[in-house]
C-alpha positions as CSV (number, residue, x, y, z in Angstrom):
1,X,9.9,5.2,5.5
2,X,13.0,6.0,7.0
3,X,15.8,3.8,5.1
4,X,19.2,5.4,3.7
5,X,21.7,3.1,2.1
6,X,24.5,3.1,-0.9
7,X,25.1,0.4,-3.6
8,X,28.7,0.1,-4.3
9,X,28.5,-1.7,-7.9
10,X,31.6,-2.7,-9.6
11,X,31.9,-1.1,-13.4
12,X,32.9,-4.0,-16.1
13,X,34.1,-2.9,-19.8
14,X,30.9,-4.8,-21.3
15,X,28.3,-3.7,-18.8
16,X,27.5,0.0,-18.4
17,X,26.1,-0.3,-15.4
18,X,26.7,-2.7,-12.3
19,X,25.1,-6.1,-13.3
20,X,27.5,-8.5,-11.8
21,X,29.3,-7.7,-8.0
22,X,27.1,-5.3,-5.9
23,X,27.5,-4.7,-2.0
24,X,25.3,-2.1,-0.4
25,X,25.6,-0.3,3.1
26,X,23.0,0.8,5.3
27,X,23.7,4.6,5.9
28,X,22.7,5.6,9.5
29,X,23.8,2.6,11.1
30,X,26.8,0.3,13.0
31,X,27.5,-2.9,10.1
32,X,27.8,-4.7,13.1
33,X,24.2,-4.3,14.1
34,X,22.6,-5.6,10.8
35,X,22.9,-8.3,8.6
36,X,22.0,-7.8,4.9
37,X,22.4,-10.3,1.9
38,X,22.0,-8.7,-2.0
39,X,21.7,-9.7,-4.9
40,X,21.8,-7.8,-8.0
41,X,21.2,-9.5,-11.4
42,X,19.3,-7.6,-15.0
43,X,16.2,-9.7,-14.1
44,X,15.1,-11.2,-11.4
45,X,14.6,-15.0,-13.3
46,X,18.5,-15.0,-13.2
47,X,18.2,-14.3,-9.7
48,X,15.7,-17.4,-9.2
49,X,17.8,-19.5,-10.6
50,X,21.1,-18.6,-8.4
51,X,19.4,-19.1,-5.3
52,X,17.0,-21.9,-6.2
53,X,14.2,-19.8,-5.4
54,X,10.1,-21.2,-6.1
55,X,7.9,-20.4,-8.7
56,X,5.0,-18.3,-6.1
57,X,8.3,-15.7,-5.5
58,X,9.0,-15.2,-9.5
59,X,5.2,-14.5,-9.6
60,X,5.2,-12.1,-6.6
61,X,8.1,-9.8,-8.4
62,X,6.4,-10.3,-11.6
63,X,3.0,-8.8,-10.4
64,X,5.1,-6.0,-8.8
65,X,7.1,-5.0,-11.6
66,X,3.5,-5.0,-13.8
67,X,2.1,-2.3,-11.4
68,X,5.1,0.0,-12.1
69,X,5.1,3.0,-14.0
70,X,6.6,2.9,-17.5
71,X,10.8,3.2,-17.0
72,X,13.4,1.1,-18.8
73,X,14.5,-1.1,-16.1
74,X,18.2,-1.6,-15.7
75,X,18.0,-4.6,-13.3
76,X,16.2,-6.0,-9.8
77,X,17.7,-6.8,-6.7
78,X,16.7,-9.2,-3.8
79,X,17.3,-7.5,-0.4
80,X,17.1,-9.3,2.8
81,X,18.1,-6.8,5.5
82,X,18.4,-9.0,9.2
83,X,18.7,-6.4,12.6
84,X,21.4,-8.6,14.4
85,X,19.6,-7.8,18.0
86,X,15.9,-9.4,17.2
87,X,14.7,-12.4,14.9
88,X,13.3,-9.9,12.6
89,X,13.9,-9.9,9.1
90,X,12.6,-7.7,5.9
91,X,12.5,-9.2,2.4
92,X,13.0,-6.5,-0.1
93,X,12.8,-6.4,-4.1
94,X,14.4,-3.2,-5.8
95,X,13.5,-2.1,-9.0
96,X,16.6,-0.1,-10.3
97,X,15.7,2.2,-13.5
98,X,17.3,4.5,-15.9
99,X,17.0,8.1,-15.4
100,X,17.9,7.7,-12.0
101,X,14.7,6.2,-10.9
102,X,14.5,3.3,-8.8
103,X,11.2,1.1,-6.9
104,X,11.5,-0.2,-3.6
105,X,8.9,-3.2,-2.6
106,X,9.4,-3.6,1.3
107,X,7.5,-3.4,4.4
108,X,7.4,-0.3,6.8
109,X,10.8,-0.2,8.2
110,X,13.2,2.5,10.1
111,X,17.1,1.7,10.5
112,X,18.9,5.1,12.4
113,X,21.7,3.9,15.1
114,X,19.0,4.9,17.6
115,X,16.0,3.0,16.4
116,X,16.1,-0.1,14.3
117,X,12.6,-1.6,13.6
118,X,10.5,-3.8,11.0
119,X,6.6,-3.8,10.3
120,X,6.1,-7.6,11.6
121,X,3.8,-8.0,9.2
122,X,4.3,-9.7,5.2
123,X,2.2,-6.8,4.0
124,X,4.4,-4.8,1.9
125,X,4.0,-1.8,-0.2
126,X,6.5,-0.4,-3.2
127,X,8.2,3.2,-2.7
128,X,9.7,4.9,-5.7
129,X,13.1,7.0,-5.0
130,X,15.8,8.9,-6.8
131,X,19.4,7.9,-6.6
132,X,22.7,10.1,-7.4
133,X,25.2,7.6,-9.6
134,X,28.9,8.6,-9.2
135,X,31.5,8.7,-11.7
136,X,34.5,6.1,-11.5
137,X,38.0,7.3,-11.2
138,X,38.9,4.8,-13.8
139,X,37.2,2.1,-16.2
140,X,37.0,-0.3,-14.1
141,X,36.7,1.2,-10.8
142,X,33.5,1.3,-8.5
143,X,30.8,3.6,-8.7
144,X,28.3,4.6,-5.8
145,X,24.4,4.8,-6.1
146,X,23.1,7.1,-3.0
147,X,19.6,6.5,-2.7
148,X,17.4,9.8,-1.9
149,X,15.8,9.6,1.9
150,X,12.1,10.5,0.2
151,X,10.5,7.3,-0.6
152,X,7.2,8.3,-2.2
153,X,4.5,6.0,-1.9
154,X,3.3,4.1,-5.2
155,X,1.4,1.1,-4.6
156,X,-0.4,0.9,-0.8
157,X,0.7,-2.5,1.0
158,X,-0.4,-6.0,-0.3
159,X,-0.3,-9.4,0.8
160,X,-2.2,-12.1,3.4
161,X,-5.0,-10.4,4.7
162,X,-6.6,-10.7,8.2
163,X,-9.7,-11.6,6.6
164,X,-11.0,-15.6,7.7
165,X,-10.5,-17.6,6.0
166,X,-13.5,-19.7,4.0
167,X,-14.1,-23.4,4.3
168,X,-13.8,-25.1,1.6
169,X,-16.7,-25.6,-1.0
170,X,-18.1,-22.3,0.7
171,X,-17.7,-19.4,-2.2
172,X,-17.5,-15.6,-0.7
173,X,-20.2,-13.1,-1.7
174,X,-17.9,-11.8,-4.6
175,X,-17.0,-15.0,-5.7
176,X,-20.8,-15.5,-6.2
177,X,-22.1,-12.6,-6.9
178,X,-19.7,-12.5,-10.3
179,X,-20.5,-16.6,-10.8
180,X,-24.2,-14.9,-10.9
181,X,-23.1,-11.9,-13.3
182,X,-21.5,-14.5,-15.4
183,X,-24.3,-16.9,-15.8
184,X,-27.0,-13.9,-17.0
185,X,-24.3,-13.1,-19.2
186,X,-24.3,-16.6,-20.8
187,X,-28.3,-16.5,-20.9
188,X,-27.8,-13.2,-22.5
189,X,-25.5,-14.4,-25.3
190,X,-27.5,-17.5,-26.2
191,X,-30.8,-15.4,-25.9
192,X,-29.2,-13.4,-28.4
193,X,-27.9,-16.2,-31.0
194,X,-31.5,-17.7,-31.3
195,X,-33.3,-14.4,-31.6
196,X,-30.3,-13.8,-34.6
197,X,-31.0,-17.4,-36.1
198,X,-34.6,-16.7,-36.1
199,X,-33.8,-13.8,-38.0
């Protein structure tokens, strides 16, 4: 995936990091030809809660963050990056971690001043990337977090498949071949309890 973009994070006396006022450019490309809103916040409930954001979303990031390998997470941001020239847009979560680690759940995208694109799809998959964090000139002056242009890929894409859908009351052959599994089970358990009362 070709992305390459900057977080500018402003440096506060009682944060370490950048936990409150975050803007982030899109390396590679004219400001003028994308739209981007972020969000950064320590978790992403505090996020929810700004924008008034549903309950299936908080699940979705939850489920993400689960599938992550093990690093102490700093804080997640919610990324939606808008090319001004088409109606596309890409929702994106990043998973910022210590050690200069961070996670990137998006779909395929490429943003170069030559080619600006967006998998149309709401399959998405997670990326993990490196970052360089600079050193402010003073206590409270900004800091820079240059994100790597290798994204390596993690998890392979989730999301609505192209499968048909079922009609209702009709269970697929998974569905009912474990609802099958499950009831020998249960004949196996109470087989078991009478041949131990017997006993």
């Amino acid at each position: 995936m070709n992305l390459h973009f900057t977080i500018f994070p402003k440096r506060i006396q009682k944060e370490p990091y950048f936990l409150r006022e975050s803007t982030v450019k899109l390396n590679r490309v004219d400001n003028n030809r994308v739209k981007s809103q972020f969000i950064f916040k320590p978790s992403f409930n505090h996020i929810a809660l700004i924008l008034g954001l549903d309950k299936s979303e908080v699940d979705r990031v939850r489920k993400i963050k689960q599938r992550l390998p093990d690093h102490k997470l700093i804080g997640i941001a919610r990324w939606i990056i808008a090319p001004v020239e088409s109606n596309q847009s890409a929702l994106c979560y990043l998973f910022i971690c210590e050690d200069n680690v961070a996670y990137l759940s998006a779909p395929e995208m490429v943003f170069t001043n030559d080619t600006i694109s967006i998998d149309s799809t709401t399959r998405r998959s997670v990326y993990k990337t490196t970052y360089n964090l600079t050193s402010p000139d003073t206590k409270y002056g900004y800091i820079n977090l240059r994100f790597h242009s290798e994204y390596k890929l993690v998890t392979k894409r989730r999301g609505p498949s192209k499968i048909k859908k079922l009609s209702e009351g009709e269970p697929s052959s998974d569905y009912a071949s474990l609802l099958a599994e499950n009831e020998a089970l249960r004949k196996e358990v109470e087989r078991l309890k009478k041949q131990n009362n017997a006993e």
